[in-house]
C-alpha positions in Angstrom: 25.8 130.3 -59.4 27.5 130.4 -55.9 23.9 129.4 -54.5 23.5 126.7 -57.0 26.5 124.9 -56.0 25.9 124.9 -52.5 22.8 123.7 -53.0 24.2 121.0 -55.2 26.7 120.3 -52.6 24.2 120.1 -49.9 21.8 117.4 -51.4 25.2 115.3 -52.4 26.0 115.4 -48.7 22.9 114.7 -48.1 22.8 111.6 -50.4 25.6 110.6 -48.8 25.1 110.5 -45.1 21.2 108.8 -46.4 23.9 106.1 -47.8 25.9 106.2 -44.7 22.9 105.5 -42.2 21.7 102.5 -44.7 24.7 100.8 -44.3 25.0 101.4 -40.5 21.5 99.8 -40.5 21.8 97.1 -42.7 25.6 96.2 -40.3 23.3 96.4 -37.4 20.5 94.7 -38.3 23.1 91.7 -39.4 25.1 91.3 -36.5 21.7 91.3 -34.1 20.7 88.3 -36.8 24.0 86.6 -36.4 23.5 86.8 -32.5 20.2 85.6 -31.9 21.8 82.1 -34.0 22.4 79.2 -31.1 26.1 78.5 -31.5 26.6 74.7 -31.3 27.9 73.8 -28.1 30.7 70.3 -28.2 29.1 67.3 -27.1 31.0 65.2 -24.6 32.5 62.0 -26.1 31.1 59.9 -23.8 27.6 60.5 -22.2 27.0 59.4 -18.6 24.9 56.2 -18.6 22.6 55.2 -15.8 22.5 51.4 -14.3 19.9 49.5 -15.5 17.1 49.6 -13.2 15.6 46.4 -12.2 12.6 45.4 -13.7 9.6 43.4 -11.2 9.8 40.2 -13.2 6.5 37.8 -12.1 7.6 34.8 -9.6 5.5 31.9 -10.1 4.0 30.7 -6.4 5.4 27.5 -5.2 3.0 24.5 -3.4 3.5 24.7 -0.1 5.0 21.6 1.7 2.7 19.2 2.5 3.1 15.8 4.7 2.8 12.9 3.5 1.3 9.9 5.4 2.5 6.6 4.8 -0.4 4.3 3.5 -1.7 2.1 6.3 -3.2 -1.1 6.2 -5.3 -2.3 8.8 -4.9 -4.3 11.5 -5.3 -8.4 10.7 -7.6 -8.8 14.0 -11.2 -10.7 13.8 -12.6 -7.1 14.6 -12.0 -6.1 11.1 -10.5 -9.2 8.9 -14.0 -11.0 8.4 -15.4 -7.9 6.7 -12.5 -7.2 4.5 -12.6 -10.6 3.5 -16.3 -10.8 2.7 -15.8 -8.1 0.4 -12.9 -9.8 -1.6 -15.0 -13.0 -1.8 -17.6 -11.2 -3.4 -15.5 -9.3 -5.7 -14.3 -12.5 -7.3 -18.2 -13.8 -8.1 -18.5 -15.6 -4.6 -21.0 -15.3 -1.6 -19.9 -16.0 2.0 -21.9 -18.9 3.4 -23.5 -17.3 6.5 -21.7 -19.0 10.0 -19.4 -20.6 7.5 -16.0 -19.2 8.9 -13.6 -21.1 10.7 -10.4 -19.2 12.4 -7.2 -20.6 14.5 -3.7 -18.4 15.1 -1.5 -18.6 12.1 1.3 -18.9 14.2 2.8 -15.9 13.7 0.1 -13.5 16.2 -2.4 -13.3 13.3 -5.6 -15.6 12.4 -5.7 -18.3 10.1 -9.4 -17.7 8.7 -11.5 -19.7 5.9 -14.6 -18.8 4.3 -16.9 -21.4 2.4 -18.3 -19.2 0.1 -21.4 -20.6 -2.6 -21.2 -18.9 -6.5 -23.2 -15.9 -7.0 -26.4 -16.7 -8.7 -26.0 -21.1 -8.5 -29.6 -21.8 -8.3 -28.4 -24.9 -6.2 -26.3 -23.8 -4.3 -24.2 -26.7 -5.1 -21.1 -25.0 -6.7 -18.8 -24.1 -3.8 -14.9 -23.1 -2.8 -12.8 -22.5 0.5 -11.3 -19.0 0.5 -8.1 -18.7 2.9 -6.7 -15.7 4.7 -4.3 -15.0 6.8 -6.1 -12.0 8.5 -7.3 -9.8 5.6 -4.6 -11.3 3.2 -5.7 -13.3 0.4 -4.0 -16.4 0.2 -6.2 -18.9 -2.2 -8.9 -21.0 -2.3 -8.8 -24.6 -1.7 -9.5 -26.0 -5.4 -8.8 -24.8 -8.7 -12.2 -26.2 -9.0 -15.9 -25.6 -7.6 -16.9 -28.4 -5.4 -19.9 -30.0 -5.2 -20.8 -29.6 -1.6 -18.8 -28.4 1.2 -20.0 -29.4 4.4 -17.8 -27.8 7.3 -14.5 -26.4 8.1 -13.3 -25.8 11.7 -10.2 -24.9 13.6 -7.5 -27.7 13.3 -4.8 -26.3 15.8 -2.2 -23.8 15.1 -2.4 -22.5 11.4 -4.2 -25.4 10.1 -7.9 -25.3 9.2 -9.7 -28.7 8.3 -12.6 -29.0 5.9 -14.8 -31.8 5.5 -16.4 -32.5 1.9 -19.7 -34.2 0.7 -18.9 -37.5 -1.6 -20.1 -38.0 -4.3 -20.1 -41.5 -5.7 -20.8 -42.3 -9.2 -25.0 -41.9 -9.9 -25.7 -39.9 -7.2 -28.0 -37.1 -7.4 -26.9 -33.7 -6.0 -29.5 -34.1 -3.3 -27.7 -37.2 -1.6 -24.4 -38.0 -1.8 -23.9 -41.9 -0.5 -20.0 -41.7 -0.2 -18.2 -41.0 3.1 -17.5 -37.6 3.9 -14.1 -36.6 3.2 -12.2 -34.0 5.8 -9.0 -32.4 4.0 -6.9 -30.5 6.5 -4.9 -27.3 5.2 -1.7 -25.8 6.7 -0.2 -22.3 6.4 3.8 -22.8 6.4 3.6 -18.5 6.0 4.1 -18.9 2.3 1.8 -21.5 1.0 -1.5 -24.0 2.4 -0.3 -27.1 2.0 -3.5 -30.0 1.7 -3.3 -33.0 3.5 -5.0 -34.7 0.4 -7.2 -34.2 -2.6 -11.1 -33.1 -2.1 -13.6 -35.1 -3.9 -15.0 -34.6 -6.7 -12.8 -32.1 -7.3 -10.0 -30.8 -9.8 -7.1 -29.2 -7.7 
């Protein structure tokens, strides 16, 4: 009996001490779980912030300065005016009579010049006006009118051209006028031509 009971005794302290070193396990095993958990760490109330950083933004080129030169005009002198003026003749529907010009100062260092100038396509040729300029300025024509026949225009002192007409009387054919020639003188005042009188067989 004294055997049995130790016996008995032995495997109850044995039980026990199993039980014992399952608990100290299980504790141990729990607080190495517990540890290997991150604690949460406080985040600062405010969080330094960084200064925006500039950002390239795209500049659109600007032109260059460039110079800009006045508009000339050119010089009123017989080396250029006669051209310039042929050129505006035609452009209103008129040809320059060839060795038809007649220039005198305009009193104020330029040339008084006019042009007898025939209409572009007159199978005739009797359809004619006086263009006037005061070097390659445009100032008018002597009619409103085409005349019949223009015979001459010459110099007629300081800014004053003169220009002599065919007349026509009434009958007369286109080939032979029977009136006396008529000779209208013009003068520049520097702001208008001012006739001397009325051209035959003309409408002014």
């Amino acid at each position: 009996m004294t055997s049995l009971r130790m016996l008995a005794v032995l495997a109850v302290a044995a039980f026990v001490a199993g039980v014992a070193v399952v608990v100290a396990v299980h504790q141990l095993s729990s607080r190495n779980a517990l540890s290997a958990v991150p604690t949460a760490t406080a985040r600062p109330t405010s969080l330094p912030t960084n200064p925006p950083r500039p950002t390239a933004t795209a500049s659109t080129p600007q032109p260059a300065a460039t110079a800009t030169v006045a508009p000339t005009t050119a010089p009123t002198t017989p080396a250029n005016a006669p051209a310039a003026d042929r050129a505006l003749i035609r452009a209103h529907g008129y040809v320059p009579d060839g060795g038809s010009m007649a220039g005198t100062p305009d009193g104020s260092g330029g040339t008084l010049y006019a042009w007898i100038a025939t209409c572009a396509g007159s199978a005739d040729g009797h359809c004619q006006r006086v263009f006037f300029f005061d070097g390659t300025r445009y100032l008018g024509t002597d009619t409103r009118y085409d005349s019949s026949e223009i015979l001459h225009a010459a110099g007629a002192g300081n800014a004053a051209i003169k220009v002599t007409y065919a007349n026509y009387l009434p009958g007369d054919p286109l080939c032979c006028p029977s009136g006396k020639p008529v000779t209208i003188t013009y003068r520049w005042n520097g702001q208008h031509l001012v006739p001397s009188g009325t051209p035959p067989n003309a409408q002014t």
